[in-house]
Rosetta silent file (secondary structure, phi, psi, omega in degrees, C-alpha in Angstrom):
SEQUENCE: XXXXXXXXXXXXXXXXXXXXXXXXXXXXXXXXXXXXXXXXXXXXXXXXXXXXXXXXXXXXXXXXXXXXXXXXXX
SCORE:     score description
SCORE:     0.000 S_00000001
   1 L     0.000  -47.250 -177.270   25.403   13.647   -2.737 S_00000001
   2 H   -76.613  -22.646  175.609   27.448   10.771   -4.754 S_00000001
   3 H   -65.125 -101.583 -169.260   24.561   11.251   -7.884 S_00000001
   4 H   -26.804  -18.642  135.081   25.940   14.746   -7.914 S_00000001
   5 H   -80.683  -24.795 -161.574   29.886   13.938   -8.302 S_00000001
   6 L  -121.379   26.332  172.386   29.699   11.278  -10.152 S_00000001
   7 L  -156.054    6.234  174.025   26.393   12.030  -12.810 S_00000001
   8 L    75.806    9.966  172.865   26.171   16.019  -12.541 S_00000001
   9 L  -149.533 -178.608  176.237   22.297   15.973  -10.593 S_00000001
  10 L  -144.800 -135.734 -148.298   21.017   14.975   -7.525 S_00000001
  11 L  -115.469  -30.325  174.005   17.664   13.530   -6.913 S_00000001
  12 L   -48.406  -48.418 -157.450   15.254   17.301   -6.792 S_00000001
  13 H   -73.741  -51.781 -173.349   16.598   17.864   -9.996 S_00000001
  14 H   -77.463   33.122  178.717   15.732   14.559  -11.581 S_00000001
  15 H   -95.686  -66.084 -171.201   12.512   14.894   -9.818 S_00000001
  16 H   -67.030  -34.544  170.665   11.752   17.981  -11.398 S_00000001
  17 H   -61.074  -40.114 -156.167   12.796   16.753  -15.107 S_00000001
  18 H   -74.969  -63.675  158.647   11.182   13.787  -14.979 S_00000001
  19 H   -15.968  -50.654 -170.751    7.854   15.796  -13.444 S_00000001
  20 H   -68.793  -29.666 -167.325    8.386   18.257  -16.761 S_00000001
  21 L   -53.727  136.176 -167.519    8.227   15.570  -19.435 S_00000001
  22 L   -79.464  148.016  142.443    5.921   15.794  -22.388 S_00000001
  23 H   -16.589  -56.093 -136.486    4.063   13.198  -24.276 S_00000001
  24 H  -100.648   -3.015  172.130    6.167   13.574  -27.128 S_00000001
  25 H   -55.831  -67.518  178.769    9.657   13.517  -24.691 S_00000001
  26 H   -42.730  -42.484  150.982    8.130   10.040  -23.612 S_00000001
  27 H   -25.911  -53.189 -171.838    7.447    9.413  -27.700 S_00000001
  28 H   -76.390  -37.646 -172.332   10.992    9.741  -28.314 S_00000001
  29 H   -67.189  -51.595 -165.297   12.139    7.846  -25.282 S_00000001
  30 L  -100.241   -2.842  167.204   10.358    4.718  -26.294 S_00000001
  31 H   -75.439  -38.757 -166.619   10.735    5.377  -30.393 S_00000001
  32 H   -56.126  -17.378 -159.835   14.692    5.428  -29.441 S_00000001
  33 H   -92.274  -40.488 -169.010   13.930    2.096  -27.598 S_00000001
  34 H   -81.616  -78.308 -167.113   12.009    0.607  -30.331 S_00000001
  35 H   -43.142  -56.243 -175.112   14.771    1.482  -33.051 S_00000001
  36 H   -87.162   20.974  169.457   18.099    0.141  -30.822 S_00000001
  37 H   -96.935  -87.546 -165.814   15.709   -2.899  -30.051 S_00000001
  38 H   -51.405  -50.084 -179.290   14.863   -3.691  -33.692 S_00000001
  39 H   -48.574  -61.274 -164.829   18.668   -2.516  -34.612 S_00000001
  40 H   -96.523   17.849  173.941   20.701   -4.887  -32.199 S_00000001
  41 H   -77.801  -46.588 -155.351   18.022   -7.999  -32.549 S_00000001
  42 H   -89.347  -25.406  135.496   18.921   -8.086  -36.267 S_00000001
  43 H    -3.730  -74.367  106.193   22.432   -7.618  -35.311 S_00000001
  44 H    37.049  -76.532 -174.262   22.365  -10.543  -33.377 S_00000001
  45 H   -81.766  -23.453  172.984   20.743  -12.775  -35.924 S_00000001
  46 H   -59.727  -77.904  169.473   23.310  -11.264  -38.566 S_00000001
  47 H   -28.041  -49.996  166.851   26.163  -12.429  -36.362 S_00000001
  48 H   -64.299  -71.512  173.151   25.025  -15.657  -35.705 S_00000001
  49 H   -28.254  -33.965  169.996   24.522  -16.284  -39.012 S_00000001
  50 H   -92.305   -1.166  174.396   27.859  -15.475  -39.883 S_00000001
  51 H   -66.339  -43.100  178.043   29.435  -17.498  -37.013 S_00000001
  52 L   -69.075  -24.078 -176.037   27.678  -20.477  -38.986 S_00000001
  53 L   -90.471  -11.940 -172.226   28.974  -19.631  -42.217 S_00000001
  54 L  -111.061  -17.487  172.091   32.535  -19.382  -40.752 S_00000001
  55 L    62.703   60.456 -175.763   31.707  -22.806  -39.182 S_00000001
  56 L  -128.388  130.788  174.794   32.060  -21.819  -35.119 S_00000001
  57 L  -126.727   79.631  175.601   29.519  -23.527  -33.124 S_00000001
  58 H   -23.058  -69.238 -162.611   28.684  -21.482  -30.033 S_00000001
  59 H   -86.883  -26.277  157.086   27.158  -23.862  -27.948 S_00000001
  60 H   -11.095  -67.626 -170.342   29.499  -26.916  -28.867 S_00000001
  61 H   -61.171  -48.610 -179.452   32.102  -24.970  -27.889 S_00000001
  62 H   -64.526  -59.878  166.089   30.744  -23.491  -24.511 S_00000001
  63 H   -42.789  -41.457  133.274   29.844  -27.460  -23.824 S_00000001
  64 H    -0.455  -78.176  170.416   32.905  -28.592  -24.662 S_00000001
  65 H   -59.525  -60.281 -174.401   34.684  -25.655  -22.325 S_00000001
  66 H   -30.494  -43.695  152.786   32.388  -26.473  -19.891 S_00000001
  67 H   -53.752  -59.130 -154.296   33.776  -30.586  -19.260 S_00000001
  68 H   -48.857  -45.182 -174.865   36.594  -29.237  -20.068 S_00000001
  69 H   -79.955  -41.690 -172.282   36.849  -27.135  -16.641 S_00000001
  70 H   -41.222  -35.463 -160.612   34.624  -29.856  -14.705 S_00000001
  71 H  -111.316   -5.956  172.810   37.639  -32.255  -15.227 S_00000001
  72 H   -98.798  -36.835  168.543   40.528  -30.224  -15.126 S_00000001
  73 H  -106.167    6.310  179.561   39.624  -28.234  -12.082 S_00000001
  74 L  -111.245    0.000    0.000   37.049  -30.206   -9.998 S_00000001
């Protein structure tokens, strides 16, 4: 009953899509998977890279905060 207000189906119906799907429906599902995989990996590695080039040091920092709370609130 709450899949059906709040996502528009209920559990027959995605029973029944999911039941219909084709080879190349699954194809798509896992090319789509593959591509916004490969997409937000190099993303990622892009980012980082430019965090380094900008001279921000991610884990430094999180160690850093990390003391930082041990000794101010603990």
């Amino acid at each position: 009953m709450l899949e059906q207000v709040l996502m528009g189906f209920d559990e027959t119906t995605l029973a029944y899509d999911l039941q219909r799907a084709h080879s190349a429906d699954v194809w798509f599902l896992r090319a789509r998977f593959f591509i916004w995989g490969t997409v937000a990996t190099i993303s990622s590695f892009l980012l980082g890279q430019l965090l380094t080039i900008f001279g921000v040091n991610v884990v430094l920092s999180s160690w850093e905060g990390f003391w930082n709370f041990i000794y101010t609130y603990v």
